[in-house]
C-alpha positions in Angstrom: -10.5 13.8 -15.6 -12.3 13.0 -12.4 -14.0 9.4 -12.2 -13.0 7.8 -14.9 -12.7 4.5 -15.4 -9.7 3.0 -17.5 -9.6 -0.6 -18.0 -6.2 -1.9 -18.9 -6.9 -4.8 -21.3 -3.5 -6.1 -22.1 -1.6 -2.8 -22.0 -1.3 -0.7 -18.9 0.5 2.2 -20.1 -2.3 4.4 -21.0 -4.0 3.7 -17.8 -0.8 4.3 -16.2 -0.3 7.3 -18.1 -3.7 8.9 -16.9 -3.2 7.8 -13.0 -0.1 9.2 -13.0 -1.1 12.8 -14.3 -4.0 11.9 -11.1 -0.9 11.3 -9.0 1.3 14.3 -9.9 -1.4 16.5 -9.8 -1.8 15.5 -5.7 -5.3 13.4 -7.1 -6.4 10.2 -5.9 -6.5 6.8 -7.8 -8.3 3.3 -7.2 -6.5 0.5 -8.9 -5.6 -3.6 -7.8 -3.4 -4.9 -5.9 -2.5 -8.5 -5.3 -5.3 -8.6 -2.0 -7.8 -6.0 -2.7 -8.7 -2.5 -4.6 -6.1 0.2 -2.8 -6.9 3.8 -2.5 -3.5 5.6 -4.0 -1.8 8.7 -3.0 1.5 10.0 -3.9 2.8 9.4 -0.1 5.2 12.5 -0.2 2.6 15.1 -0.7 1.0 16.6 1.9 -1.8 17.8 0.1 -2.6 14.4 -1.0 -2.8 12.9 2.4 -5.0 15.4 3.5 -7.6 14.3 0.4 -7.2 10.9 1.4 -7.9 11.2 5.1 -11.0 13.3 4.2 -12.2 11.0 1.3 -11.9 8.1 3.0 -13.3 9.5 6.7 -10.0 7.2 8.5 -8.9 8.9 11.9 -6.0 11.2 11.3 -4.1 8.9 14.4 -4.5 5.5 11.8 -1.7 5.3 9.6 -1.8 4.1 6.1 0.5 1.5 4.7 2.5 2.0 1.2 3.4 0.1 -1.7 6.8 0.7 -3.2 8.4 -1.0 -6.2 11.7 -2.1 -4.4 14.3 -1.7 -1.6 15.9 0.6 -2.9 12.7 3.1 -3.0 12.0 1.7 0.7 14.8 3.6 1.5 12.9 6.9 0.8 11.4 6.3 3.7 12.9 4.3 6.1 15.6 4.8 8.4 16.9 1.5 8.7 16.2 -1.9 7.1 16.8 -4.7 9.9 18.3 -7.5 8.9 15.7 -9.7 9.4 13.3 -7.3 7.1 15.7 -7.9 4.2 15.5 -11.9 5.1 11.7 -11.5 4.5 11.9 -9.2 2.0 14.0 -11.6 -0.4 11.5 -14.2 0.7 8.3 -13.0 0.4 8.4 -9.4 -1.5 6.8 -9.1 -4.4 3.9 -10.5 -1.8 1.3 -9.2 0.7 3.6 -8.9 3.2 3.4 -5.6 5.3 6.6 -4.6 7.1 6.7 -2.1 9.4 10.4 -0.1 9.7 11.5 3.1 11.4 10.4 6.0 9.6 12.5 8.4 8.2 12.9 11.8 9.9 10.5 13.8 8.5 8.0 11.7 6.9 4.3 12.6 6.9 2.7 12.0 10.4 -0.2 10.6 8.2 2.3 7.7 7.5 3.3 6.7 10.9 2.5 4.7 14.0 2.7 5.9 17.5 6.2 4.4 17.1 7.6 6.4 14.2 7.0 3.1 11.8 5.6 3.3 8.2 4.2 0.1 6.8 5.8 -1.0 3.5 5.1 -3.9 1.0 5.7 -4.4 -2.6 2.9 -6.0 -4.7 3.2 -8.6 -7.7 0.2 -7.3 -9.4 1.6 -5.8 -12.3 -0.6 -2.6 -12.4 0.4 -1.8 -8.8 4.0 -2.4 -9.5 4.3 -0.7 -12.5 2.2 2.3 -11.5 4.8 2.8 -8.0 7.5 2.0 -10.3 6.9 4.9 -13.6 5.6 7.5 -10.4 9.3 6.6 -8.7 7.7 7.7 -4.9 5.8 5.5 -2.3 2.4 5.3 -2.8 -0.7 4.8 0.0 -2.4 1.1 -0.3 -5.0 1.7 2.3 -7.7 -0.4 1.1 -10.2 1.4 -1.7 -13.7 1.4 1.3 -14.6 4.0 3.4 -13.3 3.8 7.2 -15.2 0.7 9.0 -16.5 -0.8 5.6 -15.4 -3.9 4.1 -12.4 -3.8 1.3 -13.3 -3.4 -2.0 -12.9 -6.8 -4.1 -14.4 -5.0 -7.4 -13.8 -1.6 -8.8 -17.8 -1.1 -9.0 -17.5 -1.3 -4.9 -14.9 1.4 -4.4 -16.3 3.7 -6.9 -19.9 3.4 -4.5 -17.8 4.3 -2.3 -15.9 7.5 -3.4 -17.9 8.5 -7.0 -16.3 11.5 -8.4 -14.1 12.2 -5.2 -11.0 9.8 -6.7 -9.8 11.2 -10.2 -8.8 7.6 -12.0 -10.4 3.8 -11.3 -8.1 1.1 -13.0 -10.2 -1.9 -13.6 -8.6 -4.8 -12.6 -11.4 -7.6 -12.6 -12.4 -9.1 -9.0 -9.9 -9.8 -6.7 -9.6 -13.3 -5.3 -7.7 -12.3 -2.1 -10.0 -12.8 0.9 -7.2 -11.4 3.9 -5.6 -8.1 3.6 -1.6 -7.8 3.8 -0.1 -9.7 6.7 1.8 -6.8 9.1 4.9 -7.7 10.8 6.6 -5.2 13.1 10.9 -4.9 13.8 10.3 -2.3 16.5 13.8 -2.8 18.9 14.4 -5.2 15.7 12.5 -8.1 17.4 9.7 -9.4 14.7 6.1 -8.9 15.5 3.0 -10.3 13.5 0.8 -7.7 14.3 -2.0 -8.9 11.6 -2.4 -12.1 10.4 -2.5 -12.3 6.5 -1.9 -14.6 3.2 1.7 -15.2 4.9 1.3 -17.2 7.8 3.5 -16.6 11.5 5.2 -20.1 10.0 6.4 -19.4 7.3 7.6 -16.0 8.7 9.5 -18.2 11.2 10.9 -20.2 8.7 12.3 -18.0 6.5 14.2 -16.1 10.0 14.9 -19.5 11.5 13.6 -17.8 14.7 10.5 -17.4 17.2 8.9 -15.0 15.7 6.2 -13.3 18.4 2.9 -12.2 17.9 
């Protein structure tokens, strides 16, 4: 099953179906999301972590951000869900927004920040969505490039970069995004851009109706 790749035409579910079997099996996958090709891991196994770490060559202290199909799945994960993070949510989710919540006690270490966040965002592309969705657990959307590299925008660049170390590669034509996620922190609940993306400090601000710092 390793390195395949499955293009999706206009049905998913058998490309789905083979990530997923990836997935369970504590594999790795390549598919699109809405900004770039994300390197997936089933974000509650251990042993997948540890694969992605290695294949990727990312420090063990850099945390990976996840992609989850809802707020209700967020809640996996996260301890709390500020108010303000549900404002944005409802505004900009599905979207490359990146918010980062309290963890969770007991969530991977792989997964958090020196502050016991975990990164979350929901993407509109539908083959990210639906694979997070049918697997029904988090899943990593570090981007699909080796440590330092630039993100992959085609599925020909992430599979230079891993070969036959990721199981599944879902084509999903180039990607037009040129910015990764925006990130916004809530740590002592006061909102933090801590990476400008697609969604801008303004409209962040907008949708609280506050200052929002970065």
């Amino acid at each position: 099953m390793r390195n395949q790749i499955v293009k999706p035409n206009r049905d998913i579910g058998d490309a789905i179906e083979r990530a997923l079997d990836a997935l369970n099996d504590a594999q790795l996958v390549v598919y699109p999301t809405e900004t770039f090709y994300g390197l997936g891991a089933d974000a509650t196994s251990s042993r997948a972590l540890e694969r992605l770490f290695a294949v990727k060559r990312r420090e063990a202290d850099k945390p990976v951000g996840l992609i989850v199909a809802d707020l209700a799945m967020a809640r996996q994960v996260v301890a709390e869900i500020p108010p303000d993070a549900l404002r944005l949510a409802e505004a900009f989710w599905p979207g490359p927004l990146t918010m980062v919540l309290p963890a969770l006690a007991g969530l991977d270490s792989a997964l958090l920040n020196a502050n016991g966040g975990v990164g979350l965002r929901v993407s509109p592309n539908p083959i990210a969505f639906e694979l997070v969705r049918r697997l029904g657990r988090p899943l990593t959307a570090t981007s699909a490039n080796l440590a330092g590299e630039p993100p992959a925008d085609t599925i020909e660049k992430a599979r230079a970069a891993f070969g036959n170390k990721v199981a599944i590669y879902i084509e999903g034509g180039q990607l037009g995004m040129t910015q990764a996620s925006t990130v916004i922190d809530f740590e002592h609940n006061q909102p933090r851009v801590l990476r400008v993306g697609p969604v801008s400090k303004t409209q962040i601000a907008a949708a609280l109706n506050r200052e929002v710092l970065s």
